[in-house]
The first five atom37 places (N, CA, C, CB, O) and aatype in JSON, in Angstrom:
{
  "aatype": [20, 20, 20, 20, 20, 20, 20, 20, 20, 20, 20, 20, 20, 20, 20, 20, 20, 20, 20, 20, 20, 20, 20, 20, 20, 20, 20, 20, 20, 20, 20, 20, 20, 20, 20, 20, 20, 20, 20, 20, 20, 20, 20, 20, 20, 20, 20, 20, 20, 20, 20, 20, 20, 20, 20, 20, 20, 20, 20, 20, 20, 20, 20, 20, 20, 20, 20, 20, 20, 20, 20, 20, 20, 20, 20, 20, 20, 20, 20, 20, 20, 20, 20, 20, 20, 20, 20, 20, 20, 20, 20, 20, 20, 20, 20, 20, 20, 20, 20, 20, 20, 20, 20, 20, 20, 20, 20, 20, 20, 20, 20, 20, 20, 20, 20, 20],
  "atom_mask": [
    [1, 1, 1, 1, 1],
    [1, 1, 1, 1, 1],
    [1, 1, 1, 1, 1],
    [1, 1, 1, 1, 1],
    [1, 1, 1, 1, 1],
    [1, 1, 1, 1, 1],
    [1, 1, 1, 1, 1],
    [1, 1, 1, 1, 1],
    [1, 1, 1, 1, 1],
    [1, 1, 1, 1, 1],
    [1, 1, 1, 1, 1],
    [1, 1, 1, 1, 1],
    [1, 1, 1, 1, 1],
    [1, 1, 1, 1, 1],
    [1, 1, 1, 1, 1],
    [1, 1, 1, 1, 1],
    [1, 1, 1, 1, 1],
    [1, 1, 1, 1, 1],
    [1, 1, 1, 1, 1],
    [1, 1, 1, 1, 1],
    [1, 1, 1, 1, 1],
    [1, 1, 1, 1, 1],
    [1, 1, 1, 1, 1],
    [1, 1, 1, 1, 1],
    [1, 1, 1, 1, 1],
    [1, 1, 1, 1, 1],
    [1, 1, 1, 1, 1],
    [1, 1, 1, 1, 1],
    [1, 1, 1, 1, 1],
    [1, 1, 1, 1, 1],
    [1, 1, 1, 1, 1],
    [1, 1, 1, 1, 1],
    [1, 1, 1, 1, 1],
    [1, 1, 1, 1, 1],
    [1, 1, 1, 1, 1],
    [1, 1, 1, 1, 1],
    [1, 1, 1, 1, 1],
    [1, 1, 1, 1, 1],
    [1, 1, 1, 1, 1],
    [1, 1, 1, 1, 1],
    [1, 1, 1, 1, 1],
    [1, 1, 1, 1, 1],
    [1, 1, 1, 1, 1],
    [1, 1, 1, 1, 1],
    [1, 1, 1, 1, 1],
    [1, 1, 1, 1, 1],
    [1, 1, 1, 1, 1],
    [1, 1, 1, 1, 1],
    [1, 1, 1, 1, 1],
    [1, 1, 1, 1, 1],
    [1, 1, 1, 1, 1],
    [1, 1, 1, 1, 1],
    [1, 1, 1, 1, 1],
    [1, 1, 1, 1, 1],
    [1, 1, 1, 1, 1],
    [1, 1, 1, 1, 1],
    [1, 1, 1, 1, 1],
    [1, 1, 1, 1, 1],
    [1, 1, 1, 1, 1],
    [1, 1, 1, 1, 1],
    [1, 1, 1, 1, 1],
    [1, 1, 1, 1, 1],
    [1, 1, 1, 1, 1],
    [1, 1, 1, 1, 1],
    [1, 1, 1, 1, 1],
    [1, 1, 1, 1, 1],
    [1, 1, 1, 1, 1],
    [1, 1, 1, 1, 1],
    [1, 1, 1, 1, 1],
    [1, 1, 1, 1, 1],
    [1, 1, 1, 1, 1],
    [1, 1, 1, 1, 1],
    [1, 1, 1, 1, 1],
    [1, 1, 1, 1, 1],
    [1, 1, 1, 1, 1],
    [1, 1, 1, 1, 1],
    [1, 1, 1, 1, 1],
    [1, 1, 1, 1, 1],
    [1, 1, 1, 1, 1],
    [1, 1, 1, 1, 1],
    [1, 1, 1, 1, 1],
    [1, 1, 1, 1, 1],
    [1, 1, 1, 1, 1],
    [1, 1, 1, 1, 1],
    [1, 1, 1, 1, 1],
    [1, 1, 1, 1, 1],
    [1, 1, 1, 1, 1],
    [1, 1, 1, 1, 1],
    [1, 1, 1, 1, 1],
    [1, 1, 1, 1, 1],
    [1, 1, 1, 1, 1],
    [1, 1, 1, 1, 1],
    [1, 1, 1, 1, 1],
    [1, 1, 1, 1, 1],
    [1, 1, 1, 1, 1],
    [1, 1, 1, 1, 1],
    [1, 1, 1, 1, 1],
    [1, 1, 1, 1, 1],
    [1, 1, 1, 1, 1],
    [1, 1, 1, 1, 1],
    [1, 1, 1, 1, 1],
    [1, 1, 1, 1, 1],
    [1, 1, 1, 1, 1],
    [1, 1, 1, 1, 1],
    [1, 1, 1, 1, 1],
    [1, 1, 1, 1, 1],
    [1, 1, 1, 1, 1],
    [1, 1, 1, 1, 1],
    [1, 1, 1, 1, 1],
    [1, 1, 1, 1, 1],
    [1, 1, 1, 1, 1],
    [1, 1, 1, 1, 1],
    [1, 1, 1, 1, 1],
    [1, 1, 1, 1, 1],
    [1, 1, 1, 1, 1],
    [1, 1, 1, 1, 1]
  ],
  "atom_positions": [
    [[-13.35, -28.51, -14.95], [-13.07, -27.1, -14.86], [-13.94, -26.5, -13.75], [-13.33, -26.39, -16.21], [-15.04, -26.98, -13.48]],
    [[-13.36, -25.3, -13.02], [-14.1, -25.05, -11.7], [-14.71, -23.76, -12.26], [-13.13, -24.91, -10.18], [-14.1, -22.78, -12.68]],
    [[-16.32, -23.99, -12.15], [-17.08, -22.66, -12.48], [-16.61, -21.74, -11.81], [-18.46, -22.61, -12.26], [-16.22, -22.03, -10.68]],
    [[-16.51, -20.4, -12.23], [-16.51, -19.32, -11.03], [-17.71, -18.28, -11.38], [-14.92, -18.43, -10.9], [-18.46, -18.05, -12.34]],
    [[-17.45, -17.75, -9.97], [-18.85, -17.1, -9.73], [-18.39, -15.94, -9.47], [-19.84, -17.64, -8.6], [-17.2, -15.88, -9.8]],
    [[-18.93, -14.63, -8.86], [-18.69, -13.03, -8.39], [-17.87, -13.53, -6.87], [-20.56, -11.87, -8.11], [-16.77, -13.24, -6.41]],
    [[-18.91, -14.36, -6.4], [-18.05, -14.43, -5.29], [-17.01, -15.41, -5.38], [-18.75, -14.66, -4.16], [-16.08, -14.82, -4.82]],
    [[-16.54, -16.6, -5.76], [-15.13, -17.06, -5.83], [-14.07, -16.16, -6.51], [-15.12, -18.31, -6.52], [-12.89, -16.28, -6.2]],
    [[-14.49, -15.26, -7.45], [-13.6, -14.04, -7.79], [-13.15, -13.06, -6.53], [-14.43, -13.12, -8.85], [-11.99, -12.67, -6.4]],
    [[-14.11, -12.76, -5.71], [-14.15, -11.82, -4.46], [-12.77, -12.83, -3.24], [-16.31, -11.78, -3.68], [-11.85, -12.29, -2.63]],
    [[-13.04, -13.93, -3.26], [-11.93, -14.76, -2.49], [-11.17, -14.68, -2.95], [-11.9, -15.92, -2.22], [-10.11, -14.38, -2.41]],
    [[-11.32, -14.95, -4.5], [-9.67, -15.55, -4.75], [-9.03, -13.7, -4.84], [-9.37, -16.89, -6.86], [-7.85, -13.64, -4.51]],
    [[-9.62, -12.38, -5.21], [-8.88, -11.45, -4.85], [-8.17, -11.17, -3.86], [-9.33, -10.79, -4.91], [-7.01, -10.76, -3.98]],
    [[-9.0, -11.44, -2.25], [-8.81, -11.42, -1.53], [-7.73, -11.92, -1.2], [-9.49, -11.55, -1.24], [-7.01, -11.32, -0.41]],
    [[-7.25, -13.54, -1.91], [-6.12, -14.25, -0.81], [-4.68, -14.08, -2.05], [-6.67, -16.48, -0.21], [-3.65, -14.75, -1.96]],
    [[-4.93, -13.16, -3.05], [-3.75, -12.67, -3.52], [-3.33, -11.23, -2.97], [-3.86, -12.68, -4.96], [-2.17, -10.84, -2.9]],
    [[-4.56, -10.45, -2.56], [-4.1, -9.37, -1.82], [-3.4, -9.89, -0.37], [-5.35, -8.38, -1.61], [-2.38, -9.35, 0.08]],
    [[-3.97, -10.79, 0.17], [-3.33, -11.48, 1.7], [-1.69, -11.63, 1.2], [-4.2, -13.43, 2.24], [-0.7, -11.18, 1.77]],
    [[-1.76, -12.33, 0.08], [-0.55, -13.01, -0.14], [0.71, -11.43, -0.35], [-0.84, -14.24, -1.76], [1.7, -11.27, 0.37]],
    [[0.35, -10.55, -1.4], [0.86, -9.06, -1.36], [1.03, -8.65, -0.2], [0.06, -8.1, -1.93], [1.99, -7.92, 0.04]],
    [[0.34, -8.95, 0.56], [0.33, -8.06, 2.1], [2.16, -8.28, 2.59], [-1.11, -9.08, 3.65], [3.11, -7.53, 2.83]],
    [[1.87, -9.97, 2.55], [3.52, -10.4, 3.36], [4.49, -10.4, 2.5], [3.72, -11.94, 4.05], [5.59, -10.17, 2.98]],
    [[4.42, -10.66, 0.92], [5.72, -10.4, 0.14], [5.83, -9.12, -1.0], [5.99, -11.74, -0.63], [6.83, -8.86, -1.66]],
    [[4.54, -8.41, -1.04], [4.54, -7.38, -1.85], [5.85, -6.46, -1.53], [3.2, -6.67, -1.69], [6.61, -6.57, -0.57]],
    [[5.91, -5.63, -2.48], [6.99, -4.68, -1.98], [8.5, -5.17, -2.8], [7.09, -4.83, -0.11], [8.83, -6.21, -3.36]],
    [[9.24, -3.81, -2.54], [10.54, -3.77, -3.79], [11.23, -5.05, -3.15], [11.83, -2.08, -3.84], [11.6, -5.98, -3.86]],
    [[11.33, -5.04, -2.19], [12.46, -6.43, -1.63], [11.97, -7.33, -1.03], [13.57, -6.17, -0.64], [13.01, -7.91, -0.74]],
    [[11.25, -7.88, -0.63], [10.86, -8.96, -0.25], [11.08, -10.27, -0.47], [10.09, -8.86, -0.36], [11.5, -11.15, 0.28]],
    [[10.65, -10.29, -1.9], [11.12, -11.44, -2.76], [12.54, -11.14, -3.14], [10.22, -11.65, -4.07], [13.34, -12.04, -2.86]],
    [[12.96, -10.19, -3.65], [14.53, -10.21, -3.99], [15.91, -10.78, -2.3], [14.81, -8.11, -4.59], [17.1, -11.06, -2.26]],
    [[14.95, -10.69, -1.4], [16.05, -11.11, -0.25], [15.49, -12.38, -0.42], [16.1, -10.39, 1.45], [16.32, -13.16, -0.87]],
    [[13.96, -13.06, -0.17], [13.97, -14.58, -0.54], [14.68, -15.37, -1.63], [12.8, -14.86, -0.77], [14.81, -16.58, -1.82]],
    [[15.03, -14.46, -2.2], [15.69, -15.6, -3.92], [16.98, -15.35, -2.97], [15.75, -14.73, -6.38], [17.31, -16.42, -2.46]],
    [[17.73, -14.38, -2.6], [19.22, -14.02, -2.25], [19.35, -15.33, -0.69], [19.39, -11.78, -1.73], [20.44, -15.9, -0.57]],
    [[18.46, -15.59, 0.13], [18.54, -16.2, 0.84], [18.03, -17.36, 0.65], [18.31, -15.73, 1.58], [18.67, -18.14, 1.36]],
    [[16.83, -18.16, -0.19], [17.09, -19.49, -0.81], [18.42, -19.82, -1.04], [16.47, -19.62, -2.03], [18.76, -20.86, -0.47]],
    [[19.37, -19.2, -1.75], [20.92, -19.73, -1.81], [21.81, -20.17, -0.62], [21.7, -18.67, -2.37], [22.89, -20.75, -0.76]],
    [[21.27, -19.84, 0.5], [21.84, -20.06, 1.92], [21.89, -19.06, 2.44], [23.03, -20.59, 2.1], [21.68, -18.03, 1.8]],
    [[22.21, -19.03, 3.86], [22.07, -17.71, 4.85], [23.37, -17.18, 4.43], [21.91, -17.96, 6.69], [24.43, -17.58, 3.95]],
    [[22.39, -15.33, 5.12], [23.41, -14.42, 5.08], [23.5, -13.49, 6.1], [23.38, -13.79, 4.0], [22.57, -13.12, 6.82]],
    [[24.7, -13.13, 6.14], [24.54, -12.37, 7.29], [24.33, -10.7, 7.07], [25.77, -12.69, 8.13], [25.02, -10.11, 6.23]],
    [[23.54, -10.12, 7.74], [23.27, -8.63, 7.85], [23.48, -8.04, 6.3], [24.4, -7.87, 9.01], [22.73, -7.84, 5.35]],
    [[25.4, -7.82, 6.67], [25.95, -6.86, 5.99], [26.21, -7.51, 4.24], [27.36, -6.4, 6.9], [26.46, -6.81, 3.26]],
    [[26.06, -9.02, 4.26], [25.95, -9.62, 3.16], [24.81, -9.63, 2.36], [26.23, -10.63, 3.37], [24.79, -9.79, 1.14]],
    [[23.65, -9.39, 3.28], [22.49, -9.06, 2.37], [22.81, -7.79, 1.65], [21.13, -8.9, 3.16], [23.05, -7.51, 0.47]],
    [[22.73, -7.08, 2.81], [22.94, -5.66, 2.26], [23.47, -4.98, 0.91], [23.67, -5.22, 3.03], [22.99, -4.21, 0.08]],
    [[24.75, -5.67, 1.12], [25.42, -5.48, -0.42], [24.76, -6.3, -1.27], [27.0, -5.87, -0.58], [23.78, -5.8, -1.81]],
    [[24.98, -7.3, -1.5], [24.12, -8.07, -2.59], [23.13, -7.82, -3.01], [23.83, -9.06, -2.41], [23.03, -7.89, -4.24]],
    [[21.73, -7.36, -2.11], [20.57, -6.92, -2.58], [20.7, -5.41, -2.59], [19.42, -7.45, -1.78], [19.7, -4.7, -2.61]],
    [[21.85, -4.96, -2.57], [21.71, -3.55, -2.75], [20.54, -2.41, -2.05], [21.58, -3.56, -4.11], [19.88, -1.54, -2.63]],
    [[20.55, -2.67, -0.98], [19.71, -2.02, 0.12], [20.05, -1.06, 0.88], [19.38, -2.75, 0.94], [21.28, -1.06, 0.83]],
    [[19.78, -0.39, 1.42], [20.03, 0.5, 2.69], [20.05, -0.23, 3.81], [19.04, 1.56, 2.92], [19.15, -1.07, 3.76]],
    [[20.78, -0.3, 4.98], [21.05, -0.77, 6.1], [19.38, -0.89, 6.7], [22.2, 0.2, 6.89], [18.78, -1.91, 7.02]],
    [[18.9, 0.56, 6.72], [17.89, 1.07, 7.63], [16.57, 0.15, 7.13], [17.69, 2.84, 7.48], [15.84, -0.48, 7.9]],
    [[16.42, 0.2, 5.68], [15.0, -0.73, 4.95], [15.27, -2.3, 4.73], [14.6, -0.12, 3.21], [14.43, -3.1, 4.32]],
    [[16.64, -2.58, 5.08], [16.76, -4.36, 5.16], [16.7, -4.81, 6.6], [18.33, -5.02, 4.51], [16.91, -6.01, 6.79]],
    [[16.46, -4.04, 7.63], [16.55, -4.44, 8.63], [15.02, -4.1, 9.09], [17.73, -3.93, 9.29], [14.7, -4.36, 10.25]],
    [[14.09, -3.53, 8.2], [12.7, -3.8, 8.26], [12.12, -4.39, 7.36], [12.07, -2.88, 8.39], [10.98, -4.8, 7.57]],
    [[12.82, -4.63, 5.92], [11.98, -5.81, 5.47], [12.53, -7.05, 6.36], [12.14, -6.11, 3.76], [11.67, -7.92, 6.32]],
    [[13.35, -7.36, 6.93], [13.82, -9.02, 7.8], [13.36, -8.85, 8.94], [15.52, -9.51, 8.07], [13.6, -9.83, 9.65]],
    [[12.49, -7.62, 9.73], [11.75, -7.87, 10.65], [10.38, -8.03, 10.34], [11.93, -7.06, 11.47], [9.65, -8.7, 11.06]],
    [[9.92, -7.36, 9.1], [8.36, -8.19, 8.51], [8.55, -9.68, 8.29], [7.79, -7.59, 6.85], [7.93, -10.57, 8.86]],
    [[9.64, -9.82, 7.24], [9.8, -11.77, 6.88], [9.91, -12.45, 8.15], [11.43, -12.37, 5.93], [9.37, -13.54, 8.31]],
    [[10.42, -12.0, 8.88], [10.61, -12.66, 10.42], [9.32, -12.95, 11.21], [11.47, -11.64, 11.41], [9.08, -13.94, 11.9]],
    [[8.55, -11.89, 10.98], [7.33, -11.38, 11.41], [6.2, -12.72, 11.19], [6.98, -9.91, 10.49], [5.35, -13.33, 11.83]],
    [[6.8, -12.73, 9.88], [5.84, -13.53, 9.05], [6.01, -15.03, 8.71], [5.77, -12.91, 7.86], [5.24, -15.75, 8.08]],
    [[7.47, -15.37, 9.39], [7.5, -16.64, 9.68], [8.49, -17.41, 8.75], [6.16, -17.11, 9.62], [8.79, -18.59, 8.97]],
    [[9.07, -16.6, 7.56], [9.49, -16.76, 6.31], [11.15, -16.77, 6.89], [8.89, -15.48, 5.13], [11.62, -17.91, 6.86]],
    [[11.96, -15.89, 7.32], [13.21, -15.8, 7.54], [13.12, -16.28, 9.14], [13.82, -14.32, 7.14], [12.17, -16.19, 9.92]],
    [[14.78, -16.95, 9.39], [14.74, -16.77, 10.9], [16.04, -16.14, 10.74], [14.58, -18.15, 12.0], [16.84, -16.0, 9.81]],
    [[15.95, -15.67, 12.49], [17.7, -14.46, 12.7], [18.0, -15.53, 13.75], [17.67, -12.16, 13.55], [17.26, -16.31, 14.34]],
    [[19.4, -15.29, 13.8], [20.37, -16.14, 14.11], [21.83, -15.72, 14.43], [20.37, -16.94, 13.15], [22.84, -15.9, 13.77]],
    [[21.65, -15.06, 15.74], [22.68, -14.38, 16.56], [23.88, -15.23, 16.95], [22.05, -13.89, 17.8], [23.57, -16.27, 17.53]],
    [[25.33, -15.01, 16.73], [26.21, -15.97, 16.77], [27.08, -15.33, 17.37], [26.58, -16.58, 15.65], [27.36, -14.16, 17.1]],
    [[27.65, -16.04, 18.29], [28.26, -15.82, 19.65], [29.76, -15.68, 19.23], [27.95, -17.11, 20.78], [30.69, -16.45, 19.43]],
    [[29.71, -14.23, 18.48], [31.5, -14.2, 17.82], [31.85, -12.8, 18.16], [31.79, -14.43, 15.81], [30.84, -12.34, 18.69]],
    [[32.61, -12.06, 18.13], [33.3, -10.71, 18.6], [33.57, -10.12, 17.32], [34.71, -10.86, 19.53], [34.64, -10.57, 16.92]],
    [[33.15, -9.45, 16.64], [32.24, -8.76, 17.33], [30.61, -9.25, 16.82], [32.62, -7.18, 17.09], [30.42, -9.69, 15.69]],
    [[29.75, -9.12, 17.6], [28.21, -10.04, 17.51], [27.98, -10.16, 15.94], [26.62, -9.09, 18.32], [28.07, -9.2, 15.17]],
    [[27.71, -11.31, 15.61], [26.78, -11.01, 13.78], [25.81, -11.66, 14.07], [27.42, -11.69, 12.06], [25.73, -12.51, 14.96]],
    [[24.45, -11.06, 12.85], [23.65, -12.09, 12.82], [23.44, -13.1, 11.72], [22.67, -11.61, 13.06], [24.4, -12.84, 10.98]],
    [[23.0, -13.77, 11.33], [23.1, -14.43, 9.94], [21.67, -14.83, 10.01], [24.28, -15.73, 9.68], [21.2, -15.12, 11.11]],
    [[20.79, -14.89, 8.71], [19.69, -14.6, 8.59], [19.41, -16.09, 7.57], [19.49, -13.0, 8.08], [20.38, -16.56, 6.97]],
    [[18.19, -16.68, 7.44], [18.24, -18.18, 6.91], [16.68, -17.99, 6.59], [18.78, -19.61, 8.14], [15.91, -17.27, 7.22]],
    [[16.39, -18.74, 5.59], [14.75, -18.99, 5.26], [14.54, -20.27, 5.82], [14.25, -19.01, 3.57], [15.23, -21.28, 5.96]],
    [[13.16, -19.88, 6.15], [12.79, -21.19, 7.14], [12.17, -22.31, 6.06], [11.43, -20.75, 8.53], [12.32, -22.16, 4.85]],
    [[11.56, -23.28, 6.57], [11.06, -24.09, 5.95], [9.77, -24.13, 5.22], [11.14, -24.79, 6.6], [9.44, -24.83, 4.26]],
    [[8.91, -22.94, 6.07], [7.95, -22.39, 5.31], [8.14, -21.57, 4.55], [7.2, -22.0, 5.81], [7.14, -21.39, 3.86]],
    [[9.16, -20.79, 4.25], [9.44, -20.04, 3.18], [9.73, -20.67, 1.83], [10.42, -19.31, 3.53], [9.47, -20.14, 0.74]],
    [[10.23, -21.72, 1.99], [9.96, -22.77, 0.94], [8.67, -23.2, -0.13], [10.1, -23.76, 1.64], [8.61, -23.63, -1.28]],
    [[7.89, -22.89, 0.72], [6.54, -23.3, -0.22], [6.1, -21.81, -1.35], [4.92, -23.69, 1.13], [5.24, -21.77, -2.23]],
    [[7.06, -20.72, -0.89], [7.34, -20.01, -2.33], [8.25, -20.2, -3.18], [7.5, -18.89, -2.28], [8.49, -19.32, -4.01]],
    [[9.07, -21.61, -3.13], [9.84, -21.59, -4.0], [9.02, -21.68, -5.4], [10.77, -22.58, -3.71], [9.69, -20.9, -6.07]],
    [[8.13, -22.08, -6.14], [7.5, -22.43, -7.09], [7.44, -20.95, -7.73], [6.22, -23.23, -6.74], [7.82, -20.54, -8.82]],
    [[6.71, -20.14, -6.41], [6.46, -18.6, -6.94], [7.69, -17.85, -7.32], [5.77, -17.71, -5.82], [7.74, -16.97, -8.19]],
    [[8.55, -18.23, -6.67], [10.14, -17.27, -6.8], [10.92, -17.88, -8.37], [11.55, -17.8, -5.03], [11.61, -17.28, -9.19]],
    [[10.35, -19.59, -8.31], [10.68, -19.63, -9.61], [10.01, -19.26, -11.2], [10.93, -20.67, -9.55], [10.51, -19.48, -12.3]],
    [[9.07, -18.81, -10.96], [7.81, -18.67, -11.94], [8.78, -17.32, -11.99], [5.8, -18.72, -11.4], [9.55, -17.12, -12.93]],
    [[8.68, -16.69, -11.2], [8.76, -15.33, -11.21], [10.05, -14.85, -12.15], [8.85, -14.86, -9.71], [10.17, -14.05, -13.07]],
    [[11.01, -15.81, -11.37], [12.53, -15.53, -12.35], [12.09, -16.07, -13.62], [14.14, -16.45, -11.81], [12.53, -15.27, -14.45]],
    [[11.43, -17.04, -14.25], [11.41, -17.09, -16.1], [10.67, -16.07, -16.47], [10.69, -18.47, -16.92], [11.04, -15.56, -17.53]],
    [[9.47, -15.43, -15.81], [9.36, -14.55, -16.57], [9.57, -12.98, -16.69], [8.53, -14.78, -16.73], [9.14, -12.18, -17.52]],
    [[10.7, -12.74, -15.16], [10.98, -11.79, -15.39], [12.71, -12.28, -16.62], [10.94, -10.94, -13.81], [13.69, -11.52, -16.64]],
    [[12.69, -12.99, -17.07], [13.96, -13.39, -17.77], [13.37, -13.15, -18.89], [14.65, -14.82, -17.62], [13.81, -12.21, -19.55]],
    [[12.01, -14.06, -19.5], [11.44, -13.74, -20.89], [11.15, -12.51, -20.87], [10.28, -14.45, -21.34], [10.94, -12.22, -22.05]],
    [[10.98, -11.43, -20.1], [11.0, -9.94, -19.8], [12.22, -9.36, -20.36], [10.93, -9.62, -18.28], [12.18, -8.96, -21.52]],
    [[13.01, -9.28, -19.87], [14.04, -8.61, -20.11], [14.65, -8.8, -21.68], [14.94, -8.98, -19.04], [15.03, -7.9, -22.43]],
    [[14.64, -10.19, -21.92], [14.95, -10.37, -23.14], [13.92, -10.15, -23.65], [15.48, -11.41, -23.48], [13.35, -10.6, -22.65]],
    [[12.87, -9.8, -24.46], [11.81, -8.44, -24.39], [12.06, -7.47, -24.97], [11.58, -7.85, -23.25], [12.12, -7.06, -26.13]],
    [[12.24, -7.0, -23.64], [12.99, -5.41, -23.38], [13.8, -5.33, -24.43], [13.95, -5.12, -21.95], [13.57, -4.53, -25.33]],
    [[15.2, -6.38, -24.45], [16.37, -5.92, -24.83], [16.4, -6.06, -26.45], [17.49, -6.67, -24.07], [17.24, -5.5, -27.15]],
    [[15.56, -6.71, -26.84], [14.98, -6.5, -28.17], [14.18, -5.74, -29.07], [14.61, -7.1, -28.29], [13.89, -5.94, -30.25]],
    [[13.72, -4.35, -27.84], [12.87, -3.45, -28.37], [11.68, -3.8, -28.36], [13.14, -3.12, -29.48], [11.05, -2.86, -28.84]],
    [[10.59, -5.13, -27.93], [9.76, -5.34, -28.0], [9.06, -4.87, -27.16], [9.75, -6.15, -28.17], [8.65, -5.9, -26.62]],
    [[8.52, -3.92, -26.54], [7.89, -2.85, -25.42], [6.24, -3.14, -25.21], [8.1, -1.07, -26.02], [5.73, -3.5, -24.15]],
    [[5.57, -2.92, -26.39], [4.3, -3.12, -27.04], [3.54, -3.92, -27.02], [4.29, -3.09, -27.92], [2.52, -3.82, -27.69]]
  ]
}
């Protein structure tokens, strides 16, 4: 078992706030789970994750930013782009799946009145 101390608490805050920095936020992760399934393009995110045009086209320039999504301009009339998780975005799959059981044991929860 790994002792901890004030300061390995002070790091390990630190590199979950790092980690918040690049996927915190309402959509972030909800376009990574929608795009783990395969690329999409623009207007397919859009609907599916139920977004505004204007805030999905700045969360996919942070993920882009950050190394997680790539864009992918395709030479059709009229222009689309189609948007894909890279290979490093992968190494949140573990987190994206943690995340869906327990926002699932959540809801069923919820839907039982158990609040408390």
């Amino acid at each position: 078992m790994i002792a901890h101390n004030i300061e390995s608490c002070k790091k390990a805050r630190l590199a979950v706030r790092d980690t918040l920095d690049i996927i915190g936020g309402k959509w972030k992760m909800v376009l990574l789970t929608i795009l783990m399934d395969g690329k999409r393009r623009f207007r397919e995110l859009s609907r599916e994750a139920e977004i505004s045009p204007r805030i999905l086209s700045k969360e996919l320039q942070e993920l882009e930013m950050n190394g997680l999504v790539s864009r992918t301009v395709c030479n059709t009339k009229p222009i689309t782009v189609e948007y894909a998780v890279t290979p490093y975005s992968e190494t949140l799959k573990e987190v994206l799946e943690a995340m869906n059981r327990w926002g699932e044991k959540h809801r069923k929860r919820i839907m039982k009145g158990q609040v408390s």
